[in-house]
N, C-alpha and C positions, 0 to 999 in steps of 0.2 A: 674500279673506277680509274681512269687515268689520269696520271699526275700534273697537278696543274701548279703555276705560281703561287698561288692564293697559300698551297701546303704550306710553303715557306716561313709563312708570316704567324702559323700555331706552331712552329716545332721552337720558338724561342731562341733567345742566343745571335748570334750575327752568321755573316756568311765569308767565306776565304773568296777574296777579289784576284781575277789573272794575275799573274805576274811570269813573263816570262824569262824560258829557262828556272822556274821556282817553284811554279803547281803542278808537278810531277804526281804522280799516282803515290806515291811514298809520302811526302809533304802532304797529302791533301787526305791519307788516312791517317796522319799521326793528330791533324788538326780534328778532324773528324770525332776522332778519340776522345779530348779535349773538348771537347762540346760545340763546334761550327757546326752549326744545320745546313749549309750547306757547302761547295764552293765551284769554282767555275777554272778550267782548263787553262793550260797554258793556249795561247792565238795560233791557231791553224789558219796560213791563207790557203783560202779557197780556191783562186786560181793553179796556185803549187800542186796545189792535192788534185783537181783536176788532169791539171795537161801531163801529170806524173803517170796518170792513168792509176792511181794509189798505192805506186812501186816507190814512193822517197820512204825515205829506213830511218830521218828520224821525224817526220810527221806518224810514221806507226809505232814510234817510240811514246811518242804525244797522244797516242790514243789508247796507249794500257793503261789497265784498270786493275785493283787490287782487291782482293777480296776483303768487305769489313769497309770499305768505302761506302758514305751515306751520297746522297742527294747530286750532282754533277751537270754543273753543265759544259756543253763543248763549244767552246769563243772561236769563232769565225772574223776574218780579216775577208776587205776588198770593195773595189767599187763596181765590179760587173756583177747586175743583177742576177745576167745567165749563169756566170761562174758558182753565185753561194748560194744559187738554188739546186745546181746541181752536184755542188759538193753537200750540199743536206739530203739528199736522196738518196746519194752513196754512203751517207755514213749514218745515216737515221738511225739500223740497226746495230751500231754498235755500244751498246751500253751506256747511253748519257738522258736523261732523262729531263732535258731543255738546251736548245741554243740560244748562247748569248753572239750576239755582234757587236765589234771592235769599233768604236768611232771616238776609241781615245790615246791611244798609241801613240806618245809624243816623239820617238826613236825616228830620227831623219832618214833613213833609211828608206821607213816606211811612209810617212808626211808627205816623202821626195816622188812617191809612184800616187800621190791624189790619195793615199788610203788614213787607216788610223783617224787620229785630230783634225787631219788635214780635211776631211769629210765633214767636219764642225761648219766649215766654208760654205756648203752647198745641200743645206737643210732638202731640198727636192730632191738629188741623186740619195740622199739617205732615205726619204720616203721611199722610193723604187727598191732600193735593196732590202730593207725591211718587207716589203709586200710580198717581194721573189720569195723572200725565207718563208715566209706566213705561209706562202700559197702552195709550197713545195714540200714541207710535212706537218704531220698531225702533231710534232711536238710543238711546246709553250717554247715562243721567244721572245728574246730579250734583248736589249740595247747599255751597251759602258758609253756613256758619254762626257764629256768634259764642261766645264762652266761655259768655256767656249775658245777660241783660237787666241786672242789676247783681250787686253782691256778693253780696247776697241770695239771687241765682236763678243760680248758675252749675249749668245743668244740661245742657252741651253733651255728654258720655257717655251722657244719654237722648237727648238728641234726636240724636245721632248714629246711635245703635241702631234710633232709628224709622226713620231714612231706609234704613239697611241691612236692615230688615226689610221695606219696603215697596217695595226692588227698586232701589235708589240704585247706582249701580256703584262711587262714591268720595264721598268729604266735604271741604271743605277747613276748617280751622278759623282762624279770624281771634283770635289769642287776647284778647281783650279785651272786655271789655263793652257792651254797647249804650250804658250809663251815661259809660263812658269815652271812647267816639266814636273821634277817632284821638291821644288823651292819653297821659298818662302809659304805664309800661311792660309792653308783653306778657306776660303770664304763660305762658310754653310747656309747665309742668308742665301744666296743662290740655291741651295738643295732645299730652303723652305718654299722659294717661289715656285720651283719646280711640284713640290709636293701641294701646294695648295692650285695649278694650272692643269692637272691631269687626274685623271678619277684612277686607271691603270695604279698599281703600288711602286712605290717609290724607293731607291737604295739610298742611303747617303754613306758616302768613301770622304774621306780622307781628316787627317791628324785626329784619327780613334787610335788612342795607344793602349788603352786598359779601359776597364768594364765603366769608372767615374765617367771615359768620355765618350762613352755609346751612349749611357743614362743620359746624359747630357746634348747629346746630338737629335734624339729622338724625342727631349723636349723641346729644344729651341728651335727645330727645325718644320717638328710634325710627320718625318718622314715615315715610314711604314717598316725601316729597316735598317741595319748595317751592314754593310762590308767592312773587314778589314785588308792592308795588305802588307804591306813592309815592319808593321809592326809585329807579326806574326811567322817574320824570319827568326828561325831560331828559337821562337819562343811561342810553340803552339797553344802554353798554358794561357795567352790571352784571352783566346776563347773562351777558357772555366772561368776567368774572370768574368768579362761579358755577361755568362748565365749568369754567377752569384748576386753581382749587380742590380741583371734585372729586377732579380729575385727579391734585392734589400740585402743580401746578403754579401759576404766577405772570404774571397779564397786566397789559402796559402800561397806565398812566393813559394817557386819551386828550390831547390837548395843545388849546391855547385855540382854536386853527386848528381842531382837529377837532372842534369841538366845534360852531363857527360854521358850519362845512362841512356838519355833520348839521341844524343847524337847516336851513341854506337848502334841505337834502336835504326835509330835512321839509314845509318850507311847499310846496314844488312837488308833494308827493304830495298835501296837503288841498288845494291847487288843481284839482290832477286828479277830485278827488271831488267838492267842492261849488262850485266857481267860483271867481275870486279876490279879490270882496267877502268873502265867509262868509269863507275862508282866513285874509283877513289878521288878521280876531275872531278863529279861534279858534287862531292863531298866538302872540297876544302874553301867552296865560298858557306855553307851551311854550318861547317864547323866553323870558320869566323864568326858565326852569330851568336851558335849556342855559348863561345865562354868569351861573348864580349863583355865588360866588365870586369873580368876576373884578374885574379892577381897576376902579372907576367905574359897577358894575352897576348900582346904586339907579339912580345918575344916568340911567343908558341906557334902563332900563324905564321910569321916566319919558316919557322921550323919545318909547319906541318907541309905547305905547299911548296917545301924541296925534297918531299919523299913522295913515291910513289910506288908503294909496298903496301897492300892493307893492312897486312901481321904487323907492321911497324909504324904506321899511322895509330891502331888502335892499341896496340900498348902505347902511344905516346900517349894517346888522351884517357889512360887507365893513370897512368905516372902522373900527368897534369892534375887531376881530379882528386888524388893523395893529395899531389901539394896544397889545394884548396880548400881540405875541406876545413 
């Protein structure tokens, strides 16, 4: 049978939300491990991939996949319908089993070309890209949307409506504003209007830090789901939180040792994918995460991101992980 959203919502546990530069095939099997059911791609724009003809080296970096990886979806950016329908046509077969679309991107970069949040603006040109994707393949899609562009414009129960009318299989809602970026506090009363306005299932993102506040999200909201995402830098064990939670149950904090274990787990997997120049870049915003907390951290990150030597990056964080325990 093929795979549809609905799987999502019996496999328990929450789902890893885009984050880019972050949900790398590395990051997204270690969370996987940890118990996420599912997660969803770093944002491929669809125009890029298009007019590249599928020759840009690192949107094919963005499309590896690692063996041992569960559930995936591939996040599409943009406002031309022609462009991310025909960027899902070329990339249908490559190993992702749902597209999600970008309509939350508060990065001005992206805002600045009409895409991302900035789409939050103009609920009808979202209904048309939504339809392109539907109508262009056989997989389940999906929609990241925001509460809405600011205080002003919170109109995420329309535009969530649009996407369930133009063939969306789920929504997830990020509750904050495009205005608030990733600031101040969630408002999840917005992720319950949403969830009680669309029959389609529902995600709710944001200030889930641990399993107490999925429980909690999923009561006060109603919604069908979680995402997490920034809380899951560094610390994929959220996830095994999350399931114990649902469960009624209660999981160990991970200890300093395991934490330095999962980094070094880490960096051998971005080795595996992009070589162990690139690794070691894109290692030492991760390794910031895994020993935030710890004793001497400032000092350590320091440290780490004036070396670019792997052998001496990871005897650092073997030396670091003695002094902690």
């Amino acid at each position: 049978m093929p795979f549809q959203i609905t799987d999502l919502l019996s496999a328990g546990g929450a789902g890893l939300a885009p984050m880019a530069g972050v949900t790398d095939a590395a990051m997204r099997l270690l969370c996987h491990e940890q118990g996420a059911a599912w997660a969803v791609s770093e944002m491929l724009s669809a125009k890029g991939w298009v007019f590249s003809g599928g020759k840009n080296r690192n949107a094919n970096d963005l499309l590896k996949r690692l063996p041992g990886e569960g559930v995936v979806g591939l996040q599409l950016f943009g406002s031309d319908p022609a462009c991310i329908a025909e960027a899902a046509r070329q990339l249908e077969g490559r190993g992702f089993q749902f597209f999600d679309l970008n309509f939350g991107c508060p990065a001005p970069k992206i805002t600045g070309n009409g895409e991302g949040s900035a789409m939050m603006l103009e609920p009808k040109k979202i209904g048309e890209v939504v339809r392109a994707l539907v109508d262009a393949t056989d997989l389940p899609v999906t929609a990241k949307i925001r509460s809405g562009w600011d205080e002003a414009h919170i109109n995420a129960v329309e535009v969530a409506r649009v996407c369930e009318e133009n063939g969306a299989s789920a929504v997830a809602v990020h509750a904050r504003t495009r205005a608030q970026q990733y600031s101040g506090q969630a408002d999840w009363r917005v992720i319950g209007d949403v969830a009680r306005a669309v029959s389609i299932p529902v995600f709710g993102n944001g200030d889930v830090r641990c399993g107490a506040d999925a429980v909690r999200m999923l009561a006060e909201t109603g919604c069908d789901g979680v995402i997490v995402g920034r809380a899951a830098q560094g610390n994929p064990w959220v996830f095994r939180d999350i399931v114990a939670a649902i469960k009624g149950e209660s999981a160990l904090e991970p200890t300093n040792g395991e934490r330095v274990e999962m980094a070094l787990r880490h960096y051998e997997l971005e080795r595996a994918l992009y070589g162990e120049k690139l690794a070691v870049l894109e290692m030492r915003k991760h390794i910031a995460w895994y020993v935030h907390g710890m004793k001497g951290a400032s000092r350590f990150r320091e440290k780490i991101n004036a070396m670019d030597d792997a052998s001496r990056v990871m005897e650092a964080l073997r030396v670091f992980a003695r002094e902690n325990e």
